[in-house]
Biopython code that builds the backbone (N, CA, C, O; Angstrom):
import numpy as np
from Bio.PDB.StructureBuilder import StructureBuilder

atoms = [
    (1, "UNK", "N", (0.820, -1.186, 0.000)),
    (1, "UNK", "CA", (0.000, 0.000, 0.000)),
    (1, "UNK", "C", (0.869, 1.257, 0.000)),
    (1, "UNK", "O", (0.444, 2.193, -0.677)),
    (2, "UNK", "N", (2.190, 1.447, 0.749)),
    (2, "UNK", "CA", (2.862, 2.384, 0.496)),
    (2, "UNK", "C", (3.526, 3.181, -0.624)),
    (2, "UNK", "O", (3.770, 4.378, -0.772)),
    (3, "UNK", "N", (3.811, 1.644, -1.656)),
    (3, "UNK", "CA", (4.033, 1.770, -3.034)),
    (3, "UNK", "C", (3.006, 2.745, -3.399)),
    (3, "UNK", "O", (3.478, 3.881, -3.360)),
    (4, "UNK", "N", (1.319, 2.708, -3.865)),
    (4, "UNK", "CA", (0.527, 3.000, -4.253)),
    (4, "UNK", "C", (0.243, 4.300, -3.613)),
    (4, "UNK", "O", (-0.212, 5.280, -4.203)),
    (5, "UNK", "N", (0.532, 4.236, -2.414)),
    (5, "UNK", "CA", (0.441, 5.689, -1.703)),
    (5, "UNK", "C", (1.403, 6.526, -2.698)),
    (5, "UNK", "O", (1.120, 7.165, -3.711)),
    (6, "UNK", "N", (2.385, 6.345, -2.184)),
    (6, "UNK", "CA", (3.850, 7.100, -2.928)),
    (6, "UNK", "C", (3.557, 7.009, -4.618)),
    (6, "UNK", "O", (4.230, 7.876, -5.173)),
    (7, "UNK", "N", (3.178, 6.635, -5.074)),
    (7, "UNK", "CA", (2.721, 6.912, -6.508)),
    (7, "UNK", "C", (1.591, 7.810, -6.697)),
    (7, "UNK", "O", (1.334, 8.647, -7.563)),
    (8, "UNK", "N", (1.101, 7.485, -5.852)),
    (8, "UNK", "CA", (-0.157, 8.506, -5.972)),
    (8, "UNK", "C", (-0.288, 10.203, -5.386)),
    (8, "UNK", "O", (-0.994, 11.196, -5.558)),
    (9, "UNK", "N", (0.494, 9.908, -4.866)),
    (9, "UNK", "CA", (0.685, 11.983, -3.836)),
    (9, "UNK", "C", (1.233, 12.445, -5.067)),
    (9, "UNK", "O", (1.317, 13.666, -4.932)),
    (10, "UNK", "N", (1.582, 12.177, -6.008)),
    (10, "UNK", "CA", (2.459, 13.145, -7.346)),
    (10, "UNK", "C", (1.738, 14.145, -7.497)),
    (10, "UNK", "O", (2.222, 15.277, -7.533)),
    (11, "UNK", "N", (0.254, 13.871, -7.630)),
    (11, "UNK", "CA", (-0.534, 14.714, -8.026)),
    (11, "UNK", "C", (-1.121, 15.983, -7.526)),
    (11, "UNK", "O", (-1.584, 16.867, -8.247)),
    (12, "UNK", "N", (-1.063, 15.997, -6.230)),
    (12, "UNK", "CA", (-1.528, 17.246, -5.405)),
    (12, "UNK", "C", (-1.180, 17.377, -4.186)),
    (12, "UNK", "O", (-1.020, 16.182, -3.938)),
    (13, "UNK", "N", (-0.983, 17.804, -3.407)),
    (13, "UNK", "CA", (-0.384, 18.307, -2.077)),
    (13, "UNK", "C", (-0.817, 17.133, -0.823)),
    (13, "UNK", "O", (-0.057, 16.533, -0.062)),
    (14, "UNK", "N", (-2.374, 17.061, -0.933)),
    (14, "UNK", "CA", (-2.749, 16.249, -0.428)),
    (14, "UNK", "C", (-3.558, 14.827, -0.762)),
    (14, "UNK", "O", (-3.606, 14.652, -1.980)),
    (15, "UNK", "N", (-3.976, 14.144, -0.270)),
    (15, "UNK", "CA", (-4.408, 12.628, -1.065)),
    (15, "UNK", "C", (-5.378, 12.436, -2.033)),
    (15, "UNK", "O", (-5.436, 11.528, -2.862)),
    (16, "UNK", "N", (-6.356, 13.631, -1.809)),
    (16, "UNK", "CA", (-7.389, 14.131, -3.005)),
    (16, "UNK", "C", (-7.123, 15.572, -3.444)),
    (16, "UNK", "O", (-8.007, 16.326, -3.853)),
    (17, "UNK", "N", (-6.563, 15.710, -3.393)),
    (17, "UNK", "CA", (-5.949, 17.181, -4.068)),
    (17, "UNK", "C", (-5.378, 18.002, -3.382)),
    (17, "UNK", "O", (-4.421, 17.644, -2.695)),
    (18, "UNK", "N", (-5.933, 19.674, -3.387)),
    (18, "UNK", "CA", (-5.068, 20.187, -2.708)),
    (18, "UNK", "C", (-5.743, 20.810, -1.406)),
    (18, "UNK", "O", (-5.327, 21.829, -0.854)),
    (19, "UNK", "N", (-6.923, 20.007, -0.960)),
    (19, "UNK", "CA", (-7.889, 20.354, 0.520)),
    (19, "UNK", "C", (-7.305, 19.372, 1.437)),
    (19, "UNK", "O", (-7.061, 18.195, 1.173)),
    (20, "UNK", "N", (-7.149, 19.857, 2.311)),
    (20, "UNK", "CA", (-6.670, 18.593, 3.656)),
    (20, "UNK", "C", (-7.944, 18.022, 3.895)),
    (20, "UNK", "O", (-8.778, 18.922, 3.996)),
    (21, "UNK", "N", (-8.460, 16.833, 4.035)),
    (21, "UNK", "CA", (-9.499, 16.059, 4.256)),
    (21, "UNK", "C", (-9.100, 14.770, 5.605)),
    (21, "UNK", "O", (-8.016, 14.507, 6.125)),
    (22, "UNK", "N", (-10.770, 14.053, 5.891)),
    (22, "UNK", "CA", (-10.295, 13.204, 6.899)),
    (22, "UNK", "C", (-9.574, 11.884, 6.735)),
    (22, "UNK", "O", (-9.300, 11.051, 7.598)),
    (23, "UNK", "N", (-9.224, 11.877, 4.880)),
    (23, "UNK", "CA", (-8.673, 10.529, 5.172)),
    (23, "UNK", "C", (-6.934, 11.310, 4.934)),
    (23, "UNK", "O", (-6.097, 10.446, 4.672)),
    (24, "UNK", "N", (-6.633, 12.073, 4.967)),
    (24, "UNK", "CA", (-4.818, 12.488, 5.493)),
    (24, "UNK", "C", (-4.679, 12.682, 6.717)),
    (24, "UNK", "O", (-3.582, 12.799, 7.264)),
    (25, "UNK", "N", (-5.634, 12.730, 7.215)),
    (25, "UNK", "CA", (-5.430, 12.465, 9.034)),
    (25, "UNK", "C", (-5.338, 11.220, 9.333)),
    (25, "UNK", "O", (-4.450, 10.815, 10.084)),
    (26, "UNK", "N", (-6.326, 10.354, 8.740)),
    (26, "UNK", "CA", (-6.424, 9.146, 8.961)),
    (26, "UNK", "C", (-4.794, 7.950, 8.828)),
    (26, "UNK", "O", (-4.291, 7.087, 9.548)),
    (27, "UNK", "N", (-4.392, 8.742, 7.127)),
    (27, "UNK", "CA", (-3.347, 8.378, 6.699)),
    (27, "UNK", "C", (-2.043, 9.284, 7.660)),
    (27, "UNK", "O", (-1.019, 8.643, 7.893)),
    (28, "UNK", "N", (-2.110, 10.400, 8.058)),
    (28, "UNK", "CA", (-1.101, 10.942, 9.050)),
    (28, "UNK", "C", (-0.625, 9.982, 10.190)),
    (28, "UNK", "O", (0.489, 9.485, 10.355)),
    (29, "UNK", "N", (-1.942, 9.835, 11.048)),
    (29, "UNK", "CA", (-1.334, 8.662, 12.287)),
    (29, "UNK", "C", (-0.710, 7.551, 11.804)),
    (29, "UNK", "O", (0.184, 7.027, 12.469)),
    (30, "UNK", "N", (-1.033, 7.128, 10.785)),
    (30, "UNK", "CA", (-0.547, 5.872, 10.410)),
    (30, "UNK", "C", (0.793, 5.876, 10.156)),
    (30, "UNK", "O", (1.663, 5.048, 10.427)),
    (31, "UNK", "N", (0.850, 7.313, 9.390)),
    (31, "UNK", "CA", (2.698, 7.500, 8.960)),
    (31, "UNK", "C", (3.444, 7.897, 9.344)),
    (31, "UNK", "O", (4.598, 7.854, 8.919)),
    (32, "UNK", "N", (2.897, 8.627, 10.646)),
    (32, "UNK", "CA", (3.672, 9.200, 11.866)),
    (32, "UNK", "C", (4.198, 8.100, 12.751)),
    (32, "UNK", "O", (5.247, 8.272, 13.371)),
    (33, "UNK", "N", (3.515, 6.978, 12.836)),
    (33, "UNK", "CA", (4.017, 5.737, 13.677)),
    (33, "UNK", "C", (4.762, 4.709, 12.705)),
    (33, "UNK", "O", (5.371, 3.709, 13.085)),
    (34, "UNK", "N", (4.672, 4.954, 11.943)),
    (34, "UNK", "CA", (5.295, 3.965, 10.959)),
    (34, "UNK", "C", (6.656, 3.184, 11.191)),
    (34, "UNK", "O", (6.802, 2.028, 11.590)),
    (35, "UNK", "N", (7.507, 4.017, 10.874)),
    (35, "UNK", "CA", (9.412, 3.949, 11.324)),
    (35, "UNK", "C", (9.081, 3.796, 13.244)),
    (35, "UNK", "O", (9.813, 3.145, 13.989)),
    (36, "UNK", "N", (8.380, 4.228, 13.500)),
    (36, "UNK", "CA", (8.797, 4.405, 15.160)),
    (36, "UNK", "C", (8.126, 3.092, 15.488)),
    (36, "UNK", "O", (9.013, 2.348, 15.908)),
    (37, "UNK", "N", (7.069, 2.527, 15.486)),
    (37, "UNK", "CA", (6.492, 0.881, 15.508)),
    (37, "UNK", "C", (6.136, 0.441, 14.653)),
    (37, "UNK", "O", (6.736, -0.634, 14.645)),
    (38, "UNK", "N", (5.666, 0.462, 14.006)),
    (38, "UNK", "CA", (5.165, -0.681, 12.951)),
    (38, "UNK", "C", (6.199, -1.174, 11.988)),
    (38, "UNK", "O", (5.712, -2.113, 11.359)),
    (39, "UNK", "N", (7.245, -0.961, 11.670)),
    (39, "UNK", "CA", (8.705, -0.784, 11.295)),
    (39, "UNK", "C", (9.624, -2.601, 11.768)),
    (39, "UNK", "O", (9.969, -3.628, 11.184)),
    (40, "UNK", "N", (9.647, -2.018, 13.162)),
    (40, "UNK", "CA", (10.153, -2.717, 13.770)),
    (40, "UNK", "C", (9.344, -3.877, 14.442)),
    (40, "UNK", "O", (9.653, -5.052, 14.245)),
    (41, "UNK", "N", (8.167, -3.463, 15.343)),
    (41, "UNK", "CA", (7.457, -4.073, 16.369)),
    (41, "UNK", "C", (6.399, -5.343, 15.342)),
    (41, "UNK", "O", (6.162, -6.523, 15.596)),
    (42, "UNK", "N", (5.911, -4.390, 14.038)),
    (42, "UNK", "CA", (5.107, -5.079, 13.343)),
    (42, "UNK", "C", (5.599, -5.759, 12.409)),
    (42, "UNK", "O", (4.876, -6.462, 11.704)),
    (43, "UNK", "N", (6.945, -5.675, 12.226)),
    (43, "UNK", "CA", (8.094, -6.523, 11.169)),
    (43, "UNK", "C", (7.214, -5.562, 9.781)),
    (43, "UNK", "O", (6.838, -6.273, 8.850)),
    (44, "UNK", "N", (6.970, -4.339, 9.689)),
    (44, "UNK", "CA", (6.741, -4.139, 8.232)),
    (44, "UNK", "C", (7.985, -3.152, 7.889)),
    (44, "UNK", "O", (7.970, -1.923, 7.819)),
    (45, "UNK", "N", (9.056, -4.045, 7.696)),
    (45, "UNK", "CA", (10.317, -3.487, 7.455)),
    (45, "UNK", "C", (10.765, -3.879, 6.433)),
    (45, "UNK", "O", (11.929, -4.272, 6.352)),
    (46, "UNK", "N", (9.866, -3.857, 5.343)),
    (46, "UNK", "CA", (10.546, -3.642, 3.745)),
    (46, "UNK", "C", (11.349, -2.319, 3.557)),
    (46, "UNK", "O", (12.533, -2.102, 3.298)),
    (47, "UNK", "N", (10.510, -1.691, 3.732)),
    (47, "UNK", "CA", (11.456, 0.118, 3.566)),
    (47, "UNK", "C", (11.047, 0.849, 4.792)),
    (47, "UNK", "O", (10.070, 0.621, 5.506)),
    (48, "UNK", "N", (11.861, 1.669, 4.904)),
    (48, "UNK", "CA", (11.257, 2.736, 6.287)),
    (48, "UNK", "C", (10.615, 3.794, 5.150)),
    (48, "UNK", "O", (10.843, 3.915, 3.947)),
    (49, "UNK", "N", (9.491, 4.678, 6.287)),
    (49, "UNK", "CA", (8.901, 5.190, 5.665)),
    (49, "UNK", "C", (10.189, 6.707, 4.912)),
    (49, "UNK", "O", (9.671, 7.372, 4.015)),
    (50, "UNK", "N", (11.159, 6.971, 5.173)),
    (50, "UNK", "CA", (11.837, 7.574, 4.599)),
    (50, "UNK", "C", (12.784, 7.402, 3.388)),
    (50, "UNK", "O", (13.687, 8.092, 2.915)),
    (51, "UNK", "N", (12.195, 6.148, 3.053)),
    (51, "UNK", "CA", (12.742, 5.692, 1.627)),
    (51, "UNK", "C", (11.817, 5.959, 0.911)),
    (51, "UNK", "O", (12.104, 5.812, -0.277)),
    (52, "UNK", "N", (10.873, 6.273, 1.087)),
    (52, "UNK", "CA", (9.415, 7.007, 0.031)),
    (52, "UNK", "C", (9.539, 8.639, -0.071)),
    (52, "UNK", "O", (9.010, 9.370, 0.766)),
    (53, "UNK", "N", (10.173, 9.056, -1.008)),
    (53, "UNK", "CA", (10.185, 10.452, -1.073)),
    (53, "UNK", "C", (8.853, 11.140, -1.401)),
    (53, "UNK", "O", (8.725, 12.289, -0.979)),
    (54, "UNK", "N", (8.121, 10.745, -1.904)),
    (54, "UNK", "CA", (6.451, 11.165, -2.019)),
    (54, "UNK", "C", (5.929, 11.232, -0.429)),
    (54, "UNK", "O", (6.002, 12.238, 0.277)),
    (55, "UNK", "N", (5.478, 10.155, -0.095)),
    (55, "UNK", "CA", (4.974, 10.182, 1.368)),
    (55, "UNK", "C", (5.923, 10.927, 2.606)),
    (55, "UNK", "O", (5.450, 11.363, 3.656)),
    (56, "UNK", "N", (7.541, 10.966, 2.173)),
    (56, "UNK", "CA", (8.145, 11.316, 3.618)),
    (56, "UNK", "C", (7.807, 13.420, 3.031)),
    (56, "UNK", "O", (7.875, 14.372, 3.810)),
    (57, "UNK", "N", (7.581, 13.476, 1.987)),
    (57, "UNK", "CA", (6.968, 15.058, 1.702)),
    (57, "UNK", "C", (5.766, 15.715, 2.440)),
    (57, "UNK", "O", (5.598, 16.735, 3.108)),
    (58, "UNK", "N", (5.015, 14.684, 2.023)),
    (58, "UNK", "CA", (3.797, 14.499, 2.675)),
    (58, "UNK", "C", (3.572, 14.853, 4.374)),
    (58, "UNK", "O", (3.021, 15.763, 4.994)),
    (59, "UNK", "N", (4.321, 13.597, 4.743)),
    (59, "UNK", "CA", (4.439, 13.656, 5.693)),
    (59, "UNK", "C", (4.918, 15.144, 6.395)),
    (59, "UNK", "O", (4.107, 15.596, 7.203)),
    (60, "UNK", "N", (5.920, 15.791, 6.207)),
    (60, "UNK", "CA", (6.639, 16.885, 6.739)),
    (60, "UNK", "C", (5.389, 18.314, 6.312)),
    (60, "UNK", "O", (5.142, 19.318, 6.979)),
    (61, "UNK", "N", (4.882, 17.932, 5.134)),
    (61, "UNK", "CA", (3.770, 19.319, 4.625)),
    (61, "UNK", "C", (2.888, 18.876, 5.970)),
    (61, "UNK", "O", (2.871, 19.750, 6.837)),
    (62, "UNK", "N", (2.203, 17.741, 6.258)),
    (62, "UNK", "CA", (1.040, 17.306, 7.222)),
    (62, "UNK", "C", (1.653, 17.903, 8.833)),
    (62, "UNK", "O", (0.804, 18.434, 9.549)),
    (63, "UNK", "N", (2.839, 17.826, 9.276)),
    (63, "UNK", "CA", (3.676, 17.944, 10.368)),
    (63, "UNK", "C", (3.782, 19.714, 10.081)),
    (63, "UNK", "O", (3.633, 20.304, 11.151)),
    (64, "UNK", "N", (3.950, 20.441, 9.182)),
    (64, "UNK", "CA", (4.052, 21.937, 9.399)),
    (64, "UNK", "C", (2.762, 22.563, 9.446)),
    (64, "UNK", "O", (2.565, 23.777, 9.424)),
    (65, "UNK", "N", (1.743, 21.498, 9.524)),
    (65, "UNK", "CA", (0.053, 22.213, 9.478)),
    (65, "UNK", "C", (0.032, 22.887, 10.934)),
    (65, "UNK", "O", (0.388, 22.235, 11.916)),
    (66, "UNK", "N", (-0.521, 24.600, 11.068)),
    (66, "UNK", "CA", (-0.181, 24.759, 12.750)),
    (66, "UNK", "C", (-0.856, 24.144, 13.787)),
    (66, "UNK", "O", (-2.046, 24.274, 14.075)),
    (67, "UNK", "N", (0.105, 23.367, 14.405)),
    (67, "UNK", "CA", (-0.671, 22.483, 15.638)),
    (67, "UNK", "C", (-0.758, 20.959, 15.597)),
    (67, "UNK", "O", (-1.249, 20.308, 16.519)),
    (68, "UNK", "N", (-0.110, 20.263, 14.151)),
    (68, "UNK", "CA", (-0.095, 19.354, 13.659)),
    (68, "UNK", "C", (1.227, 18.537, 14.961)),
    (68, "UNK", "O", (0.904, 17.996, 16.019)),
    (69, "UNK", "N", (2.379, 18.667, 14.535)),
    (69, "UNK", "CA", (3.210, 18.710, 15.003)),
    (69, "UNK", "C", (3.442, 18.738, 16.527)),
    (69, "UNK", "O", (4.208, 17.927, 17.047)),
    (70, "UNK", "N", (2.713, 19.766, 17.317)),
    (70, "UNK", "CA", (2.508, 19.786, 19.111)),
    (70, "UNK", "C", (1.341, 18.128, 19.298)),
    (70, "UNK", "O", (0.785, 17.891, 20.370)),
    (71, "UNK", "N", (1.202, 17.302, 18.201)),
    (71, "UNK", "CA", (0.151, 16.158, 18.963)),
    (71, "UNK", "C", (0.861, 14.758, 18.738)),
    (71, "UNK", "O", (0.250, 13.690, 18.732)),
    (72, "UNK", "N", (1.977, 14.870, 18.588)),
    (72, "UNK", "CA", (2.917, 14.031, 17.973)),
    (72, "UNK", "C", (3.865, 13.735, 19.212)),
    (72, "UNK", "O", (4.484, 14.761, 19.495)),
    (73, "UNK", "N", (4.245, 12.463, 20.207)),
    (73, "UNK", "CA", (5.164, 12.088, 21.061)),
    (73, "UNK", "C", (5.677, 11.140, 20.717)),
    (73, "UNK", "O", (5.396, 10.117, 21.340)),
    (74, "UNK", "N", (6.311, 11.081, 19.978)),
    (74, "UNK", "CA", (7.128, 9.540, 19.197)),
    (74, "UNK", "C", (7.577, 9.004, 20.495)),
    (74, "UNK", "O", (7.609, 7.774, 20.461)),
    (75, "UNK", "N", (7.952, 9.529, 21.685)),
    (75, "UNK", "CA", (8.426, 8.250, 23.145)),
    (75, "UNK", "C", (7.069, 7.692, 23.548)),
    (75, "UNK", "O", (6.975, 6.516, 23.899)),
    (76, "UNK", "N", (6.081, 8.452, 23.511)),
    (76, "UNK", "CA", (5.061, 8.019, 23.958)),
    (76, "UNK", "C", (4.095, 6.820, 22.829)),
    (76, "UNK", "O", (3.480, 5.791, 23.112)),
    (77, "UNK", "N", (4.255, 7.313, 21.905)),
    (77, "UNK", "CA", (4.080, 6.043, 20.892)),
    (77, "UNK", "C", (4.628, 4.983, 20.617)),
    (77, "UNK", "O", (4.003, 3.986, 20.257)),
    (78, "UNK", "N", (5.978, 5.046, 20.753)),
    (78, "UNK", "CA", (6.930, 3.650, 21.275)),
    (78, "UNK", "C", (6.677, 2.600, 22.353)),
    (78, "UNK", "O", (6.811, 1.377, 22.389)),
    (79, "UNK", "N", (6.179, 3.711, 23.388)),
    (79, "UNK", "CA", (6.110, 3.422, 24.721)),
    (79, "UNK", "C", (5.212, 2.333, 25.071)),
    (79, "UNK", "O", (5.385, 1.456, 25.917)),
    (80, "UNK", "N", (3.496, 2.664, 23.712)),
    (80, "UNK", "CA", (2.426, 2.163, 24.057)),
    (80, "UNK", "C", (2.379, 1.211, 23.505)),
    (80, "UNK", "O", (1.652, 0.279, 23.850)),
    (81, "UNK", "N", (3.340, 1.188, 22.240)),
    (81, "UNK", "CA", (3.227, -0.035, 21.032)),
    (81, "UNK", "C", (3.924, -1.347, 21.576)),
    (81, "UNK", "O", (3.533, -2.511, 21.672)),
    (82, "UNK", "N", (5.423, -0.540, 21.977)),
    (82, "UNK", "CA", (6.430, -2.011, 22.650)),
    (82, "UNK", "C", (5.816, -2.447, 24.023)),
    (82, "UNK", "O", (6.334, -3.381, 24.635)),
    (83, "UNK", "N", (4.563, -1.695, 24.593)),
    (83, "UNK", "CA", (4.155, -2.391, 25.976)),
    (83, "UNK", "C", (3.477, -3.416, 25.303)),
    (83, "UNK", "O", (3.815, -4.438, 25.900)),
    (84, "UNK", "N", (2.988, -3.610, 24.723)),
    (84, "UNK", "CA", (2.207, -5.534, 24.242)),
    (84, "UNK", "C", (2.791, -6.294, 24.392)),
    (84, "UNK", "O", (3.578, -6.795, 23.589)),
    (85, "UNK", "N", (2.498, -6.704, 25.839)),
    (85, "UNK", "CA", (2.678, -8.378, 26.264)),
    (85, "UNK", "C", (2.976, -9.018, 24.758)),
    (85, "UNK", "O", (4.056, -9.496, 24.412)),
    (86, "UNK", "N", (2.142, -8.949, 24.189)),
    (86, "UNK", "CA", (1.886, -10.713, 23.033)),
    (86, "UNK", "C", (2.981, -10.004, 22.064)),
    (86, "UNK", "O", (3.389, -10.836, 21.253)),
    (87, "UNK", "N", (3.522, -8.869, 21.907)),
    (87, "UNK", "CA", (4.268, -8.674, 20.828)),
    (87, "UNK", "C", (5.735, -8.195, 21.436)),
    (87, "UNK", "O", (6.627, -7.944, 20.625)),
    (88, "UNK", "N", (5.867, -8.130, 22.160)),
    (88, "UNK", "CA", (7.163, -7.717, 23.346)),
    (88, "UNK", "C", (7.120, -8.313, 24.410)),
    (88, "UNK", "O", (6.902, -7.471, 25.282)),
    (89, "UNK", "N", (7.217, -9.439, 24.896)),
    (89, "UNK", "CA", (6.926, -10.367, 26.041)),
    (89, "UNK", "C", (8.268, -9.523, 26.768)),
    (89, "UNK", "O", (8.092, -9.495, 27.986)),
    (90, "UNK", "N", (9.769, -8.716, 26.290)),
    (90, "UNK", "CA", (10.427, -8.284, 27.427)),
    (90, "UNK", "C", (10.064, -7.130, 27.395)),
    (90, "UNK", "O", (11.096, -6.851, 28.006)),
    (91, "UNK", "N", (9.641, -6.284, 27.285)),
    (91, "UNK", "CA", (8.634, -4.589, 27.401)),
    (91, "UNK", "C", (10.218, -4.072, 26.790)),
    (91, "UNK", "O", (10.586, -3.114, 27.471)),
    (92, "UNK", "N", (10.950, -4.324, 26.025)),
    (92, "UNK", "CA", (12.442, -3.666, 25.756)),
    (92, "UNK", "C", (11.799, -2.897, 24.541)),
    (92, "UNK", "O", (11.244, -3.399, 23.564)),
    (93, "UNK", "N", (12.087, -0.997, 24.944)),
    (93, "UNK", "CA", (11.991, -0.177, 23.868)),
    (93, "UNK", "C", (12.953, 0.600, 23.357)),
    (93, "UNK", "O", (13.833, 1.124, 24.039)),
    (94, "UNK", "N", (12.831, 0.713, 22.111)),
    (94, "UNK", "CA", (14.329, 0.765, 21.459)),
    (94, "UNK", "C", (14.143, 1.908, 21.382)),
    (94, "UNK", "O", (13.076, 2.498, 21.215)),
    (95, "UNK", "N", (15.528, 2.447, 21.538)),
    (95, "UNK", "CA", (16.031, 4.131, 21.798)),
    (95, "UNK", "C", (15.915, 5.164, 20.109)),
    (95, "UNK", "O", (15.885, 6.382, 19.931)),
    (96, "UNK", "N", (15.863, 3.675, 18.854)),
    (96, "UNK", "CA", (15.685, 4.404, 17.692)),
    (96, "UNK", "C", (14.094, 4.041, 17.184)),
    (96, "UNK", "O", (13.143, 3.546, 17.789)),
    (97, "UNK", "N", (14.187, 4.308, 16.410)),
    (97, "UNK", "CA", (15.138, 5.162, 14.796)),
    (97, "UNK", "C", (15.460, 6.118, 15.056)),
    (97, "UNK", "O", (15.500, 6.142, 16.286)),
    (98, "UNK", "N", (15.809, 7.212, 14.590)),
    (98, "UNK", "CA", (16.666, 8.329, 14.364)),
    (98, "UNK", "C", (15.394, 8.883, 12.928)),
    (98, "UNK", "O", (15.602, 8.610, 11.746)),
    (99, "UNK", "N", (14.191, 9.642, 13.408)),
    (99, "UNK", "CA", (13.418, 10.004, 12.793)),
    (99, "UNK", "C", (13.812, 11.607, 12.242)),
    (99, "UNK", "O", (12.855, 12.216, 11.763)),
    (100, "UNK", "N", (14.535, 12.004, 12.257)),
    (100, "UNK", "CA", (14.961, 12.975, 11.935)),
    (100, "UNK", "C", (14.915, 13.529, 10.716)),
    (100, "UNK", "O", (14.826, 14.722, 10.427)),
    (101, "UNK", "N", (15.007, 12.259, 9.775)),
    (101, "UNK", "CA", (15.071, 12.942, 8.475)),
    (101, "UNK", "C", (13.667, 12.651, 7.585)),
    (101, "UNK", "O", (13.551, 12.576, 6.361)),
    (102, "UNK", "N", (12.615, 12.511, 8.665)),
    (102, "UNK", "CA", (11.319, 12.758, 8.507)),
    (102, "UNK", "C", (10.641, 14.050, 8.892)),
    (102, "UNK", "O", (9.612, 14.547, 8.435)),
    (103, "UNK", "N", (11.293, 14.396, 9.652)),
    (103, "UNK", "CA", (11.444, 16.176, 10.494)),
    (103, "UNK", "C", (10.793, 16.215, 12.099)),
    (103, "UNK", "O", (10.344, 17.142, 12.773)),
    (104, "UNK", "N", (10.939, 15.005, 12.319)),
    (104, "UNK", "CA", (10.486, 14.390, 13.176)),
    (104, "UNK", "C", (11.235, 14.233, 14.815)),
    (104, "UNK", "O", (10.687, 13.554, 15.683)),
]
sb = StructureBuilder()
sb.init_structure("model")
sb.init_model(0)
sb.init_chain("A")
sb.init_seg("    ")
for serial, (resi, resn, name, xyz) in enumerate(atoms, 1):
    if name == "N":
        sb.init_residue(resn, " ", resi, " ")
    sb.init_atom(name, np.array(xyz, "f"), 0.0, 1.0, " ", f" {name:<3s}", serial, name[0])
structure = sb.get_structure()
């Protein structure tokens, strides 16, 4: 799906053009946690999301929206993902990625 994502933002700023709507929010949380759990925790570690230059754009335009950015705790999203018993039986949370060059 990321493929298809990243092929598809060519066209306008946002996922249906150039209005922010509820499914780039929808798609925001998803890509905001991406590299930080689902990456690692969920084994969807074909690419990090910063090997998609379409979506990691995206991403950073969605992150400079004002106020976008202050709802975002990448420790605290780590925090909640690596606590699952059934998927982290040792609660061990990893000090990376190094989200940075997501603007993150």
């Amino acid at each position: 799906m990321l493929d298809e994502l990243e092929a598809g933002l060519t066209a306008g700023a946002f996922l249906l053009g150039d209005r922010l709507t509820e499914a780039d929010i929808r798609l925001f949380v998803t890509l905001v946690r991406f590299d930080a759990a689902y990456h690692g925790l969920f084994k969807c570690n074909l690419r990090r999301l910063a090997e998609y230059p379409n979506l990691s754009t995206y991403l950073k335009r969605l992150l400079d929206i004002p106020g976008v950015r202050d709802t975002v705790h990448i420790d605290h999203i780590k925090k909640g993902y690596y606590s699952i018993k059934s998927l982290n039986p040792n609660g061990i949370v990893p000090n990376g990625p190094d989200l940075s060059d997501l603007g993150l």
